[in-house]
C-alpha positions in Angstrom: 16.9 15.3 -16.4 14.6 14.9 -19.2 11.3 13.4 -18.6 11.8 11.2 -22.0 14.8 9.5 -20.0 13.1 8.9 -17.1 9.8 7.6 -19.4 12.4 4.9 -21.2 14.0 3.8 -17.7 10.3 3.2 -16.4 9.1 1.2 -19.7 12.2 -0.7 -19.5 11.9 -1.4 -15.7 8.4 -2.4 -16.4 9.5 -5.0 -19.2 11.9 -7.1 -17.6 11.9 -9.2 -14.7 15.0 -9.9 -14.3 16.8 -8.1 -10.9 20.3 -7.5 -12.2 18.9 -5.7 -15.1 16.4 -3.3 -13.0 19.2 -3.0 -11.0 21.3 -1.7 -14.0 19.0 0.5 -15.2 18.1 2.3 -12.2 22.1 3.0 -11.1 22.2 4.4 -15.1 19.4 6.9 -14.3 20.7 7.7 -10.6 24.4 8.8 -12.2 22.7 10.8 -14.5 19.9 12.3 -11.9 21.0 15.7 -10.1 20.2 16.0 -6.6 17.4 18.4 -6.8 15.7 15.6 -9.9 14.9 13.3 -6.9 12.3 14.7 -5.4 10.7 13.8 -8.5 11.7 11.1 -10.1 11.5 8.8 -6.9 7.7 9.6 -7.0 7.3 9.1 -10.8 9.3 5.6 -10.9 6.6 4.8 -8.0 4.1 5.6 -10.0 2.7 8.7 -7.2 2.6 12.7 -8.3 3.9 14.4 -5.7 1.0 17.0 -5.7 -1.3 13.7 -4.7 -4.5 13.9 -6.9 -5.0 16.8 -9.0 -8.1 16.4 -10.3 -7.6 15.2 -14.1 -9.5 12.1 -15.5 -10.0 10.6 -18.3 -12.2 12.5 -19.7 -9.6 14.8 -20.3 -6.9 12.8 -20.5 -8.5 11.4 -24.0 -8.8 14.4 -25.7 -5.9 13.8 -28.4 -3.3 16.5 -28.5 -0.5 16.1 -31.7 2.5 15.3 -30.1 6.0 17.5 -30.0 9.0 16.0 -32.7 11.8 15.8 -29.7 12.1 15.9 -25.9 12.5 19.1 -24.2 10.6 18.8 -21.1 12.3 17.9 -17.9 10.9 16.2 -14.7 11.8 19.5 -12.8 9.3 21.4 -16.1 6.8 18.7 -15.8 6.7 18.8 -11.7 6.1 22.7 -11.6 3.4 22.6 -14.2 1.7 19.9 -12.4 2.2 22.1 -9.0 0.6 24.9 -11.4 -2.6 22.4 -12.4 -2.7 21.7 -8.7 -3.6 24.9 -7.4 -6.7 25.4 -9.8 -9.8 25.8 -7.9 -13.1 28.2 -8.1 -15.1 29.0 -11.3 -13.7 27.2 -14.5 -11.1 25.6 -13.4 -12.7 22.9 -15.1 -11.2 24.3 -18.4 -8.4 25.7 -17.0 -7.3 22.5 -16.4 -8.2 20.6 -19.7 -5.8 23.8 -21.1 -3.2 23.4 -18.9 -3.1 19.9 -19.5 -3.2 20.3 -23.0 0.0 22.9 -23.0 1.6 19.8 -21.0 0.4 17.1 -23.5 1.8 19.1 -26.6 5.2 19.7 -25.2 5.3 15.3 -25.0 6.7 13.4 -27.2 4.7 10.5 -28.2 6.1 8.4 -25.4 6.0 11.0 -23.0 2.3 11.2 -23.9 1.7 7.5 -22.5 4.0 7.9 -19.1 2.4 10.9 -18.5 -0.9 9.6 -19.1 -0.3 6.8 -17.0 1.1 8.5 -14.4 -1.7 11.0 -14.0 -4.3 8.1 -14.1 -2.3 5.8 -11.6 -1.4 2.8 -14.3 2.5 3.2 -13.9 2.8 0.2 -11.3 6.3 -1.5 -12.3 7.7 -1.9 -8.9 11.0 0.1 -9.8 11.2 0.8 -5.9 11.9 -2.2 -4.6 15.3 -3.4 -3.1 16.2 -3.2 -7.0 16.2 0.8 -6.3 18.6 0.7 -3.4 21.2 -1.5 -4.7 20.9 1.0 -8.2 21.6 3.4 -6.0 24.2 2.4 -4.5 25.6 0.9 -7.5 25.7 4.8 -8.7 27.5 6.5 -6.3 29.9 3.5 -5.1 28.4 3.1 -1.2 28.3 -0.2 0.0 24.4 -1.7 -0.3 24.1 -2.8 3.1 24.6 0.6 4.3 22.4 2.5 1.5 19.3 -0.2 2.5 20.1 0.3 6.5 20.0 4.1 5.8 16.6 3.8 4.0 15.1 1.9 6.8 16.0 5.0 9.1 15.2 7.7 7.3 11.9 6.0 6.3 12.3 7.4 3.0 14.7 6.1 -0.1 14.0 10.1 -1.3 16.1 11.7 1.3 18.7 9.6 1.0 19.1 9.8 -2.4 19.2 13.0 -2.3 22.0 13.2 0.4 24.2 10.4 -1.8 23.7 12.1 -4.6 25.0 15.4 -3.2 27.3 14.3 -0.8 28.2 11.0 -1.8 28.9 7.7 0.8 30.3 9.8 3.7 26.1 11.4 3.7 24.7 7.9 4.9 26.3 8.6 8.4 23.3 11.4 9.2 21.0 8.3 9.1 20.5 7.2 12.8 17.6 5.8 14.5 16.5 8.8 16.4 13.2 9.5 18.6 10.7 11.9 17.2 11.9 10.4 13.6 9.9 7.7 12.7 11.1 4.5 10.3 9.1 2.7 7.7 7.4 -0.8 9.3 8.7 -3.9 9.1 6.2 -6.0 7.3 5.2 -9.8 6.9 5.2 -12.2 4.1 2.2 -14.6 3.7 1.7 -17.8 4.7 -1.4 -20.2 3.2 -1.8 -21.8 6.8 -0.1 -21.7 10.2 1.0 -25.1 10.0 3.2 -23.9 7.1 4.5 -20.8 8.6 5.3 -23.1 12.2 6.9 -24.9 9.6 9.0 -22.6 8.0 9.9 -21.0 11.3 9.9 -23.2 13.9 9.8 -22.2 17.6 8.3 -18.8 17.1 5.6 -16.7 18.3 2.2 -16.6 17.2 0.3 -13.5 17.6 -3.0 -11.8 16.8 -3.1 -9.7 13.6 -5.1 -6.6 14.5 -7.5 -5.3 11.9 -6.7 -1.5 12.2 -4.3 1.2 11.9 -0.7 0.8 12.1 1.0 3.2 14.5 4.7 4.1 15.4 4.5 5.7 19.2 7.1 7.8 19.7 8.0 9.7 22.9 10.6 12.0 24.4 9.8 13.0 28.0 6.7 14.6 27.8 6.6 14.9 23.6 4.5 12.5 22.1 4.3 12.2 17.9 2.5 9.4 16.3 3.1 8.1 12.8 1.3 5.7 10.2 2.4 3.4 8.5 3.2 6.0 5.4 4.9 8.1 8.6 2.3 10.7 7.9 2.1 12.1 11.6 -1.5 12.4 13.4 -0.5 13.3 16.5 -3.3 15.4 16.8 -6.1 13.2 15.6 -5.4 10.7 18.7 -5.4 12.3 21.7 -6.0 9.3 24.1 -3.3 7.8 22.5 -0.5 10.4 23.4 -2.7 10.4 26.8 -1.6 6.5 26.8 1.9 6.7 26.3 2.5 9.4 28.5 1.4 7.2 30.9 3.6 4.3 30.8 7.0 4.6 32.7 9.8 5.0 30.0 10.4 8.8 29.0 12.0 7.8 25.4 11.2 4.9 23.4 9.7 4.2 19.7 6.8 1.6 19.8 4.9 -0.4 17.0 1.7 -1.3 17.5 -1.5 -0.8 16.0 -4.6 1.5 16.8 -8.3 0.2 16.3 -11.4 0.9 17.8 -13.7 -1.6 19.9 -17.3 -1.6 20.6 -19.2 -2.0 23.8 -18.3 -5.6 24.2 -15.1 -5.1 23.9 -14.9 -6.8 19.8 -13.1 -4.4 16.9 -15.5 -2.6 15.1 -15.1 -2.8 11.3 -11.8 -1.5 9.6 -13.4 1.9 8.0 -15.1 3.1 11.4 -11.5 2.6 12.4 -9.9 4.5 9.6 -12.4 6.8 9.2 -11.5 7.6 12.6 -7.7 8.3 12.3 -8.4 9.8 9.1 -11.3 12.8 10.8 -9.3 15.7 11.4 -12.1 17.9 12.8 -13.8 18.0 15.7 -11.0 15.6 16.8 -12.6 16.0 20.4 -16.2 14.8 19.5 -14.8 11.7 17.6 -12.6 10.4 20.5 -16.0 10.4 22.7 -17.9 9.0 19.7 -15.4 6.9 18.0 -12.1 5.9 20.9 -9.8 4.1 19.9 -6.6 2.1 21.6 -3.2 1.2 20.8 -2.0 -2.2 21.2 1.9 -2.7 21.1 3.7 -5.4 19.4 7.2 -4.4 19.5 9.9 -1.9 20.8 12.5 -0.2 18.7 14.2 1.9 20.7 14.2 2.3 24.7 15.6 4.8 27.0 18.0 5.6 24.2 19.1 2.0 23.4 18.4 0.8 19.9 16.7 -2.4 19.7 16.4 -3.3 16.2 19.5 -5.7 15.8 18.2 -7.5 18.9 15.8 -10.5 18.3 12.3 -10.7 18.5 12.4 -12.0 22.1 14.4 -9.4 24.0 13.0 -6.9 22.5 9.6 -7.9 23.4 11.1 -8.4 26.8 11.8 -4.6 26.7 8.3 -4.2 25.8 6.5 -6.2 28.5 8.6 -4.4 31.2 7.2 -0.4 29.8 3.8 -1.8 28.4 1.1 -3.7 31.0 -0.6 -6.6 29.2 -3.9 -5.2 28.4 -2.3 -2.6 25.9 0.3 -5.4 24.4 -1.0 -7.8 21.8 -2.3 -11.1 22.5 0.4 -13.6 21.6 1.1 -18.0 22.5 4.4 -19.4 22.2 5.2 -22.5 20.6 7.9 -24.9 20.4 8.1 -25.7 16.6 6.0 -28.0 14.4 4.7 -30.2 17.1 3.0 -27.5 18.9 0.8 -26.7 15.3 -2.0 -27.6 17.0 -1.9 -25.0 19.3 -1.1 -22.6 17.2 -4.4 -23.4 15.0 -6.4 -23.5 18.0 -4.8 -19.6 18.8 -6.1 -18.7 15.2 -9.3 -20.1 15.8 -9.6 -17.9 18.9 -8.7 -15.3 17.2 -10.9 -15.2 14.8 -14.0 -16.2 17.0 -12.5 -12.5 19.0 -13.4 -10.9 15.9 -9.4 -10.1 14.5 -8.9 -10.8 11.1 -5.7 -13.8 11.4 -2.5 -14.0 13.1 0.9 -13.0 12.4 3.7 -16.3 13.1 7.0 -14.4 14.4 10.6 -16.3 14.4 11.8 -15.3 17.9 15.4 -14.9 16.9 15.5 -12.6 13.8 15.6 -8.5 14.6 13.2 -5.7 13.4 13.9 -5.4 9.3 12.0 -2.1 9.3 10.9 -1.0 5.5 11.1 -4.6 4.8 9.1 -7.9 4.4 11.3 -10.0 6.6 10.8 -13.7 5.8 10.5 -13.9 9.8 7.1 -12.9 10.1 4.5 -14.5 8.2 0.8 -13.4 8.5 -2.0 -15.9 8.5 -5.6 -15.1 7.4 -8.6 -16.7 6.2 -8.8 -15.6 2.5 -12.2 -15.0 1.0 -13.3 -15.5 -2.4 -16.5 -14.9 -4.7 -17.3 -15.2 -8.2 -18.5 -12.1 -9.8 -19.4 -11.0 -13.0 -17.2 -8.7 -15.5 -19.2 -5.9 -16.5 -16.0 -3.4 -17.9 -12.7 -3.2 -18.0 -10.2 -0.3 -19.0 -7.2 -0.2 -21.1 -3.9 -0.6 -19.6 -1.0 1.4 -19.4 2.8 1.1 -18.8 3.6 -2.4 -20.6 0.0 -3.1 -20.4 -1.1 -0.8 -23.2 -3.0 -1.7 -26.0 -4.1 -4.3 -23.1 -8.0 -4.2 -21.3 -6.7 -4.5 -17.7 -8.5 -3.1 -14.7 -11.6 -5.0 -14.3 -15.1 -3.6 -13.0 -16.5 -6.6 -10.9 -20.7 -7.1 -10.3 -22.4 -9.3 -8.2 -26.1 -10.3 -8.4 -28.8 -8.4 -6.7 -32.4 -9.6 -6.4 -34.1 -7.8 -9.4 -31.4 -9.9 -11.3 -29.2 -7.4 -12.7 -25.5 -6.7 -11.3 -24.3 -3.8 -8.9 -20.8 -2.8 -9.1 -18.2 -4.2 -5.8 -15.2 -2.2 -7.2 -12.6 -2.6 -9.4 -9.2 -5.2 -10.1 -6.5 -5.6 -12.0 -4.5 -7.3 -9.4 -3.2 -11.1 -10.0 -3.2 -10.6 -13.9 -0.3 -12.4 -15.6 0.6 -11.9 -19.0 -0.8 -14.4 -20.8 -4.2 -14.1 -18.7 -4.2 -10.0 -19.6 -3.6 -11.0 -23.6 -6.4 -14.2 -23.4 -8.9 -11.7 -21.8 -8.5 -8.7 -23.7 -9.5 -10.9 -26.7 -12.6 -12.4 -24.9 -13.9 -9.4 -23.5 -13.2 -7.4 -26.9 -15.9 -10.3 -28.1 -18.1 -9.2 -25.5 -17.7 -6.0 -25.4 -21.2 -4.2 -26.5 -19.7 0.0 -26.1 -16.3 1.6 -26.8 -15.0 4.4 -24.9 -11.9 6.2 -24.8 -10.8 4.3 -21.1 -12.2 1.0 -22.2 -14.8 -1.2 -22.6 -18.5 -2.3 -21.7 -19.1 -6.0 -21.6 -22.0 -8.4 -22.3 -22.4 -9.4 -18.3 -21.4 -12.9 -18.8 -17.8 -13.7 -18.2 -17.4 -15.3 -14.2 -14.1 -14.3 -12.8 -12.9 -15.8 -9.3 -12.1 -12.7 -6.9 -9.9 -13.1 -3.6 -10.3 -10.1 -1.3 -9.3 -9.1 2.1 -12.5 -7.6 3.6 -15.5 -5.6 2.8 -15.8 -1.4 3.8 -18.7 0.8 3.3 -18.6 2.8 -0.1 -20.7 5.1 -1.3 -19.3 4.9 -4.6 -21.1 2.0 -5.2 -24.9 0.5 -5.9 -24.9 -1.8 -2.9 -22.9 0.7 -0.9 -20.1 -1.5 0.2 -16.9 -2.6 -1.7 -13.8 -5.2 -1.4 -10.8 -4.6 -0.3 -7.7 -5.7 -2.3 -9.6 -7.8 -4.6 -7.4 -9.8 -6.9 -8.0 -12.0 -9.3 -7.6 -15.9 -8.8 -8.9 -17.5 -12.0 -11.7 -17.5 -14.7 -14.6 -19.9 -14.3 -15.6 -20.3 -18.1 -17.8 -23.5 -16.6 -20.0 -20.8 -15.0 -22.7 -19.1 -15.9 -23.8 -15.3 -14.8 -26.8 -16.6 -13.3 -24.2 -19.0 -11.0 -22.3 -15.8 -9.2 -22.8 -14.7 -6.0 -25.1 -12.3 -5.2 -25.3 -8.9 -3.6 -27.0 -10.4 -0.4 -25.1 -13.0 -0.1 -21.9 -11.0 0.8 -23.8 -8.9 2.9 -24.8 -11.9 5.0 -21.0 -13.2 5.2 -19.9 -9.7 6.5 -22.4 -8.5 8.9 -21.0 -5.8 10.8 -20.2 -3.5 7.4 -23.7 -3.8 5.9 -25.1 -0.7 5.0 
C-alpha cells in the first residue's frame, strides 16, 4: 500500500466527525490493505511508530527538503527505513540520522511530508481506532461486527486480527478465545461529574474505590504466573511478590483484574510515580521490591478454573472472586440500593479520599466485563482539580490542525515573579477555540521558530488535571498529569494565576 493512501485516509478521518463516514473510509483502506500492510498501518492510523521513539525532533524535522512530484513510497518502504533510523547509535548518529531522514523526506510527496512529520512528532491524534476501525473492518471482509469487536477484546489487539481477516477471511475470528496465559485489553469506565449522577444513571450498583496505581491482569496456570498492564506489556519479572501472591491463593487457573500500587508505612498509597517508577525499574528488580513493595488488589474475575466469566454480570463474577481472593487483597467496595442510598455512596467517596485513593469507580451490578471497552456500566468518580496558569508557548499543529498553534506550554508563578514551566496541553481544544487562539497568541507572540511560538506571558488559560508527578524536565521539578484545557480567563491578569508554591502545598506528598 502506498503511504500517500494511507496519508489521505488519515487526513480524511481526521476531518469529519461523522461515524458512518470514518467507518467508510476505513473498510475502503482495509480492502485495499494486504495482510503483511497491517502491522503498519494499524500503528500509523493510531498515530504510534512501531519502532517507539527514534530519536528525531524538530530540530530536524524543520530542515526543509523539496518534495518528490508523485507517490512511490509504501508503508512497508517507510516502516523498514524507520527500523533503519532506529538502529543508529554511537559516534554521529546525530547526522546519520538528519541524512537518513532527509533521503525519507525527499522520497514524500508534499502530503506525505506533513503525515510523516506528524507522525514522527506524535501530532497525528484523529482517533481512527475507535469502534469506527472495527466495524471498517468488518465492513471489508464481510464478518459480522459483533464477532470482529468480541475478537478484538480477546486477542487484545485489533492488529492481529486484522491480519488474520485479512488473510483468512471470517472463518479466522474462531482462533480468538479467551485463553489463560493470553491477556485481553481492560475494560474501562466512563466519567461521571458526581456520584449522585452516576447512582443515577445506574441505579442499584456497586460503588468502589478507584486505586491510584498500576493496572494489572493476573494470570495463572498451575504454578505459571504472567502479569500484564494495561497495554498487555508483560512484567512478570518486575513483580515478584506479586506472582508470590497469586500462587498463593487456592484456584490453579484464573485471569484477574486488579490494580498494583505501593503503600507506605501507615498503610496510605504512596504517590502515583513511586508506584510507576516501580513497575517500570527493571533492574535490580530484587532491591526495589525491599525498597519499593508493592500489592495487588483485585476487582474482578475473568476466567476461573477454566470457566469464562465475562458474559456473567458484575455480581457473580465478583462472587467468584471473593470465594479465590480473601478481603484484604480485594478492593474496598459498599453496595447500594439506587438513588436513595446517594448518601451513602458520597459518604464512601469521602472515605476514600480521606484513605488517600484518588475517587471511586460506581459499577451496575448486572452488566458483564466489556474488555477493550468503555462500558457505560462503570462510571468513575473523582475530584477534578483546576488552576489558572499562564501561556508562555505554544507549537504548531499537525494533522487537521496545521497552519494551527496548538500544544500549549503552561507556567505558573514562582516567588521571584517570573513563570516555571508545569508541562504542556493541547487537550480540550475545539475548533473554534484552536482558530480564536492562534490569532491571539500570534498577537503576543514576541519569537518565531520553526515548531512554534514564544508568547508575551499574559494570556490566563483554566487547566483541569488529574494529579501532579515529579519531573525533572521541568523548573519546579513536578508536572500535571492530563492537563486539559477548560476555558480562557481573559478577566485575568498574569499577576492573578496560581503560583508555583501554591500547587506544591495542595499536593504534598509529590513535592520535590
Amino acid at each position: 500500500m502506498l503511504l500517500a493512501r494511507l496519508a489521505q485516509v488519515s487526513r480524511e478521518v481526521a476531518g469529519t466527525s461523522a461515524r458512518s463516514r470514518k467507518t467508510a473510509l476505513l473498510a475502503e483502506l482495509f480492502r485495499e490493505a494486504e495482510a503483511a500492510d497491517v502491522p503498519v498501518v494499524i500503528p500509523y492510523l493510531a498515530g504510534r511508530l512501531p519502532q517507539g521513539r527514534i530519536g528525531v525532533g524538530w530540530k530536524v524535522l524543520s530542515r526543509p527538503v523539496a518534495p518528490a512530484d508523485e507517490p512511490t513510497l509504501t508503508v512497508r518502504d517507510v516502516d523498514a527505513r524507520l527500523t533503519a533510523l532506529a538502529s543508529v547509535t554511537g559516534t554521529g548518529s546525530q547526522a546519520e540520522r538528519a541524512r537518513l531522514i532527509g533521503e525519507l523526506m525527499g522520497a514524500a510527496t508534499e502530503d506525505e511530508q506533513r503525515f510523516l512529520t506528524g507522525l514522527l512528532t506524535g501530532e497525528v491524534r484523529q482517533g481512527a481506532l475507535d469502534a469506527a476501525a472495527v466495524e471498517g473492518l468488518a465492513a471489508a471482509t464481510e464478518a459480522p461486527s459483533a464477532d470482529v469487536r468480541r475478537a478484538v477484546m480477546l486477542a487484545g489487539s485489533l492488529q492481529a486480527v486484522a491480519e488474520a481477516l485479512l488473510a483468512d477471511g471470517p472463518g479466522a475470528l474462531s482462533r480468538f478465545r479467551l485463553t489463560v496465559g493470553r491477556p485481553v485489553l481492560p475494560m474501562l469506565a466512563h466519567s461521571a461529574s458526581s456520584v449522585a449522577e452516576a447512582v443515577g444513571k445506574l441505579g442499584t450498583c456497586a460503588v468502589e474505590e478507584k486505586l491510584d496505581g498500576i493496572r494489572v491482569q493476573v494470570h495463572r496456570d498451575g504454578g505459571t504466573v504472567r502479569l500484564y498492564t494495561r497495554t498487555l506489556d508483560d512484567i512478570t519479572d518486575r513483580l515478584p511478590e506479586v506472582t508470590e501472591a497469586a500462587l498463593a491463593l487456592p484456584g490453579e487457573r484464573f485471569i484477574l483484574d486488579g490494580e498494583v500500587l505501593s503503600l507506605d508505612g501507615s498503610g496510605r498509597p504512596r504517590s502515583f510515580q513511586e508506584t510507576a517508577g516501580r513497575v517500570g525499574s527493571r533492574t535490580d528488580v530484587a532491591t526495589a521490591s525491599r525498597t519499593v513493595p508493592v500489592s495487588a488488589v483485585f476487582f474482578d474475575a475473568l476466567s476461573v478454573d477454566g470457566h469464562d466469566l465475562l458474559d456473567l454480570p458484575l455480581t457473580d463474577r465478583h462472587a467468584e472472586l471473593a470465594r479465590l481472593v480473601p478481603e484484604p487483597e480485594r478492593v474496598r467496595r459498599t453496595l447500594v440500593g439506587g438513588p436513595e442510598d446517594t448518601p451513602a455512596a458520597e459518604e464512601f467517596l469521602a472515605e476514600t479520599l480521606r484513605r488517600g485513593h484518588e475517587g471511586v469507580v460506581v459499577k451496575g451490578l448486572d452488566a458483564g466485563y466489556s474488555a477493550g471497552r468503555r462500558g457505560a456500566s462503570w462510571l468513575k468518580v473523582k475530584p477534578v482539580h483546576t488552576l489558572d496558569l499562564v501561556v508562555l508557548a505554544a507549537e504548531w499543529g499537525h494533522g487537521r490542525r496545521t497552519g494551527r498553534l496548538s500544544n500549549l506550554h503552561l507556567g505558573a508563578r514562582t516567588a521571584d515573579g517570573s513563570f516555571a514551566m508545569l508541562g504542556k496541553t493541547f487537550k480540550g481544544l475545539t475548533d473554534a477555540l484552536l482558530a480564536w487562539q492562534t490569532e491571539r497568541l500570534g498577537r503576543l507572540a514576541v519569537e518565531e521558530h520553526p515548531w512554534g511560538v514564544t508568547v508575551r506571558p499574559e494570556l490566563v488559560v483554566e487547566i483541569a488535571y488529574d494529579g501532579l508527578q515529579r519531573s525533572t524536565r521541568y523548573p519546579a521539578g513536578v508536572t500535571l498529569r492530563f492537563a486539559r484545557v477548560v476555558r480562557y480567563r481573559e478577566d485575568k491578569r498574569a499577576e492573578d494565576a496560581d503560583t508555583v508554591d501554591t500547587l506544591l502545598a495542595t499536593h504534598p506528598g509529590v513535592a520535590p
